[in-house]
C-alpha positions as CSV (number, residue, x, y, z in Angstrom):
1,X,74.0,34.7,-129.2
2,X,77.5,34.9,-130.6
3,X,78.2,35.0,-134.2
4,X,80.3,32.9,-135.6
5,X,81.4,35.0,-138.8
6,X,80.8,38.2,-137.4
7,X,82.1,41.5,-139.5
8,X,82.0,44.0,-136.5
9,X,85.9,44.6,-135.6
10,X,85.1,47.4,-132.9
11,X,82.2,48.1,-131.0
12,X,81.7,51.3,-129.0
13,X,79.7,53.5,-126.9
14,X,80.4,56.7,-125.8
15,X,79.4,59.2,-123.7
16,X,80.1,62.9,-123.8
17,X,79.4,65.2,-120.4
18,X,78.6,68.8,-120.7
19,X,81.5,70.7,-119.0
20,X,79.6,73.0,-117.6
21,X,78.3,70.3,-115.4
22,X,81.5,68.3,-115.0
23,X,84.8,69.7,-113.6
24,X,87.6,67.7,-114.1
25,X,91.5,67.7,-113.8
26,X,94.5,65.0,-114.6
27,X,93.5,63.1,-111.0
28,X,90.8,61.8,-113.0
29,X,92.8,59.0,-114.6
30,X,94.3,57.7,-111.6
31,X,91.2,58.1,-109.4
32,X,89.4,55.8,-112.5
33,X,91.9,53.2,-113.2
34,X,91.8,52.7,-109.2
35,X,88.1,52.1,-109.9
36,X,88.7,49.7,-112.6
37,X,91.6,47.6,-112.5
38,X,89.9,44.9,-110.3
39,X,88.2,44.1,-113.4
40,X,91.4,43.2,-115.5
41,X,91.6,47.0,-116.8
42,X,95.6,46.6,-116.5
43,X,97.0,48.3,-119.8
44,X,97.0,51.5,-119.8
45,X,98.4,54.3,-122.3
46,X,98.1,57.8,-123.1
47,X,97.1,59.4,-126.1
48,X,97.8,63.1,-126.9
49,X,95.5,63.9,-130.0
50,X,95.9,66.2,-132.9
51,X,94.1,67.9,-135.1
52,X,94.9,68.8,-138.5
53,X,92.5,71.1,-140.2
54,X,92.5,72.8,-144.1
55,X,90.1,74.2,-146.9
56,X,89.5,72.0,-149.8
57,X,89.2,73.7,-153.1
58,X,88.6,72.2,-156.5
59,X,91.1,71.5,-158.1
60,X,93.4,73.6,-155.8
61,X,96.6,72.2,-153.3
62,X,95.3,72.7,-150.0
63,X,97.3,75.6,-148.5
64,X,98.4,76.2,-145.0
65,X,97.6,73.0,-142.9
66,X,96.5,73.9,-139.3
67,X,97.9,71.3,-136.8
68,X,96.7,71.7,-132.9
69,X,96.9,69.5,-130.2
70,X,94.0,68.1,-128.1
71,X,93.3,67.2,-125.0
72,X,95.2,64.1,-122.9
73,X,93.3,60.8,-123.0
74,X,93.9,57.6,-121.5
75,X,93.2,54.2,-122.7
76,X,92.8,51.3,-120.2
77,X,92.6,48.1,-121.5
78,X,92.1,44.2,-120.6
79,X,94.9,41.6,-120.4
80,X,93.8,40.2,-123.8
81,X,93.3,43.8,-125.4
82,X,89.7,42.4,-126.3
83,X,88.3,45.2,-124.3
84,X,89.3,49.0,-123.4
85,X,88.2,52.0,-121.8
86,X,89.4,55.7,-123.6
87,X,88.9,58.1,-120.8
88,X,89.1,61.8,-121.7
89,X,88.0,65.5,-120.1
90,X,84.3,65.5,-120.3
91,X,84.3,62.0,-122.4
92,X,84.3,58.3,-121.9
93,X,83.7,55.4,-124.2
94,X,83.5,51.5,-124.0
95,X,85.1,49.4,-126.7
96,X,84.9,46.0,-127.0
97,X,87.4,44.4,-129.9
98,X,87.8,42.3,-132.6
99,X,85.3,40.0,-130.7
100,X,81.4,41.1,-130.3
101,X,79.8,38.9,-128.3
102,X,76.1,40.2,-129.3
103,X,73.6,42.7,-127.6
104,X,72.2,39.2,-125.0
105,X,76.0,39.4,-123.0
106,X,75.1,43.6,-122.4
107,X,71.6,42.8,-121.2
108,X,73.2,40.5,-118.7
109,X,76.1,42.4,-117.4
């Protein structure tokens, strides 16, 4: 069942691998978009991450910002950009967007 009016602009599901059981390296991508871009997976773009971090204290400025950089992930995505794939070390997580077509097309496919 589809809804008409829906309010859901994203939905995911991710997955998150414990690296002790996973070893992984920058071949990854390629190796997965191979996999994948039979299925209309043709955008693809990379995302570097960052991380800011600071203590909050009330009423206080928050001093000395801490900026670091994460990890390399890749976002694959359909023709339409109604679907995507972020792929990251140790991570991986489905997104379907701005269009939800209900739990029933999931059970199918």
């Amino acid at each position: 069942m589809e809804y008409k009016n829906h309010k859901i602009t994203e939905a995911v599901c991710a997955f998150r691998f414990n690296p002790k059981d996973n070893h992984w390296d920058v071949t990854g991508y390629a190796d997965y978009y191979n996999a994948i871009k039979d299925y209309g997976f043709l955008k693809k773009n990379e995302i570097k991450p960052v991380q800011l971090s600071f203590n909050v204290k009330p009423n206080e400025i928050p001093q000395n910002p801490q900026m670091t950089e994460g990890d390399l992930q890749m976002v694959f995505k359909n023709e339409d950009e109604t679907r995507a794939i972020l792929l990251g070390n140790n991570y991986i997580s489905f997104h379907t967007i701005n269009h939800y077509p209900g739990w029933e097309y999931f059970q199918k496919n």
